[in-house]
C-alpha positions, 0 to 999 in steps of 0.5 A, spaced: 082 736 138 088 733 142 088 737 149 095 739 150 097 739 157 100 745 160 107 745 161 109 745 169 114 752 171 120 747 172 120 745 166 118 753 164 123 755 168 129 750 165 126 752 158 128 760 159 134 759 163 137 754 156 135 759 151 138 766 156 144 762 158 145 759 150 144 768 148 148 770 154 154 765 152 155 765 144 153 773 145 160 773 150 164 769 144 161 773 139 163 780 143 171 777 144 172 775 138 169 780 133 168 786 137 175 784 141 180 781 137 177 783 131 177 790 134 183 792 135 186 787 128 181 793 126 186 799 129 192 796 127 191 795 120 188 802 120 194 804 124 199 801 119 194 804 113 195 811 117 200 817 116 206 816 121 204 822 126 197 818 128 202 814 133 200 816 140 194 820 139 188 818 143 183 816 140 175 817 141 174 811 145 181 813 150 186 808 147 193 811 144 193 809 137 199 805 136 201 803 143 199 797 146 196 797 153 192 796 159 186 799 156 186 793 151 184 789 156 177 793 157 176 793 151 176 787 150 172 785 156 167 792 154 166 788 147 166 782 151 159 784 155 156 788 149 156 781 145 152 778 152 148 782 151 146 782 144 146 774 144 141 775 150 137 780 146 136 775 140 134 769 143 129 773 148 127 776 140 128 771 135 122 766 136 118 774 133 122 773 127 121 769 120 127 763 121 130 765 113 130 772 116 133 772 123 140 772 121 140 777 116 135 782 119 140 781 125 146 781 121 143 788 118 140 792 124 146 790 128 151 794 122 146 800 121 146 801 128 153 799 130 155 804 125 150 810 126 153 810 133 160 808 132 161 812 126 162 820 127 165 825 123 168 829 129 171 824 132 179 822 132 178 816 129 175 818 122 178 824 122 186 822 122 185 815 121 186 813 113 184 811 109 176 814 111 172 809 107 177 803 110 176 806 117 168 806 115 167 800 113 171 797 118 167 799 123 160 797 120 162 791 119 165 789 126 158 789 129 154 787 123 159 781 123 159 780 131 151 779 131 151 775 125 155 770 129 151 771 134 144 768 130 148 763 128 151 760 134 144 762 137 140 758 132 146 752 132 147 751 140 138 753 142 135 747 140 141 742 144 139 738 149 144 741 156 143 734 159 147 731 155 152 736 151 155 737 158 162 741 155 157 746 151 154 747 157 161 748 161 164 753 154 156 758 155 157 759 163 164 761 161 161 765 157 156 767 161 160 769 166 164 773 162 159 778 161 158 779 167 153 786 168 149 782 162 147 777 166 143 782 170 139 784 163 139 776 163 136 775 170 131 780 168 129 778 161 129 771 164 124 773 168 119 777 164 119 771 159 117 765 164 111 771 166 109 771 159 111 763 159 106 762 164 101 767 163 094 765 160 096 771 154 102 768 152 099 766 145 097 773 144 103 776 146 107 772 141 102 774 135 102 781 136 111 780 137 111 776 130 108 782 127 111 788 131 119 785 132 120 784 124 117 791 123 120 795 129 127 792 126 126 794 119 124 800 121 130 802 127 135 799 120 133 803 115 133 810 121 140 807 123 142 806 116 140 814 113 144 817 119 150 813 118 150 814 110 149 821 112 155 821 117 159 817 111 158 821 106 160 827 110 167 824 112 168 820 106 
C-alpha cells in the first residue's frame, strides 16, 4: 500500500483558515439577509397583519413595532454576527455529516431550535401580533431558511480555490469582518481543528464525530422540536 505523506502545518494551517474564513463569511451573508432583512420584512407583514393598536408597542426584543429606528441597525448587525457564527459551526461540523444529509439536517436543527427559542407564549410578539399561526411560521422559518442558505454557500464556495477566485475571497472577508465577536469563536475553532488536524488521533476523532454529530443533531431537533410544538399549540 501507497504511503501518503503527511501534510506540512502550513498547508494545514491554510486548509483550516479557507474553510473557517468560507464558514465565517457565507454565515454573515446568511445572517443579513434572512435574519436581517428578512427579518424585519417578517415584522412589517406581521405589523400590516395586525390590529392598528399594536403600533408602538414594544416588542420581546426591544424594537417599537411599527417604527423604524436605530435599533434596526442592531438587529440587523445582531443577525449579521449570529449567521457568522452558525457558518462557522457548520463547516467546523459538516465533514461528521452524510453530504445528502448536511443541508436538510442543518436546515432542520436550525428551525426547531431557532423556534424553541424565539417562539414563547408570554412574550408581546406572539400575543398581540396576528395572526399567531403567521407570527409562528415566520419565526421558525427565518432561521431554518438562514441555515439552509448557510450549507448551501458553504458546500458551494468550500471546495474553491482562494488563489485563484480572488473576489470571492475579498466578498467572505467582508463578511467575516462583519461578524465581528464570531471571529473569536473562529480563531477558537481554528485552532483546535489544526490540534486535531495535526494530531496523530485525527482519524479516530473523525470516526467517532461522523457517529456522534448525526445523532447529536437528530437528538437536540427532535428536543427543540417537541418544545416548540409544545409552545405553538399553546399560543395558537
Amino acid at each position: 500500500m501507497e504511503t501518503v505523506p503527511p501534510t506540512s502545518l502550513r498547508a494545514d494551517a491554510r486548509a483550516v483558515a479557507w474553510w473557517v474564513l468560507v464558514g465565517a463569511g457565507a454565515g454573515a451573508i446568511a445572517g443579513f439577509l434572512v435574519g436581517g432583512v428578512g427579518g424585519r420584512l417578517a415584522m412589517l407583514l406581521l405589523r400590516l397583519t395586525s390590529p392598528e393598536d399594536v403600533l408602538g408597542v414594544v416588542t420581546d426584543d426591544g424594537f417599537e413595532i411599527g417604527v423604524v429606528t436605530t435599533q434596526t441597525f442592531g438587529l440587523v448587525f445582531a443577525m449579521t454576527m449570529l449567521g457568522a457564527l452558525n457558518g462557522i459551526l457548520y463547516a467546523a461540523l459538516r465533514g461528521a455529516i452524510p453530504g445528502r444529509l448536511r443541508v436538510p439536517l442543518w436546515g432542520l436543527f436550525a428551525a426547531a431550535a431557532g423556534g424553541a427559542t424565539f417562539v414563547n407564549e408570554d412574550g408581546v410578539d406572539f400575543v398581540l401580533l396576528e395572526p399567531a399561526v403567521l407570527a409562528v411560521v415566520l419565526f421558525v422559518g427565518l432561521p431554518g431558511l438562514a441555515a439552509v442558505l448557510v450549507a448551501v454557500l458553504v458546500e458551494r464556495w468550500i471546495e474553491r480555490d482562494p488563489a485563484t477566485d480572488r473576489a470571492l475571497v475579498a466578498v467572505l472577508v467582508v463578511g467575516a469582518i462583519a461578524g465581528t465577536i464570531a471571529l473569536v469563536v473562529a480563531v477558537v475553532i481554528g485552532a483546535m481543528a489544526l490540534a486535531i488536524r495535526r494530531a496523530d488521533a485525527a482519524s479516530a476523532v473523525q470516526r467517532v464525530a461522523r457517529v456522534v454529530v448525526p445523532l447529536a443533531l437528530v437528538a437536540l431537533t427532535l428536543y427543540a422540536g417537541v418544545d416548540l410544538a409544545n409552545k405553538a399549540s399553546r399560543i395558537i
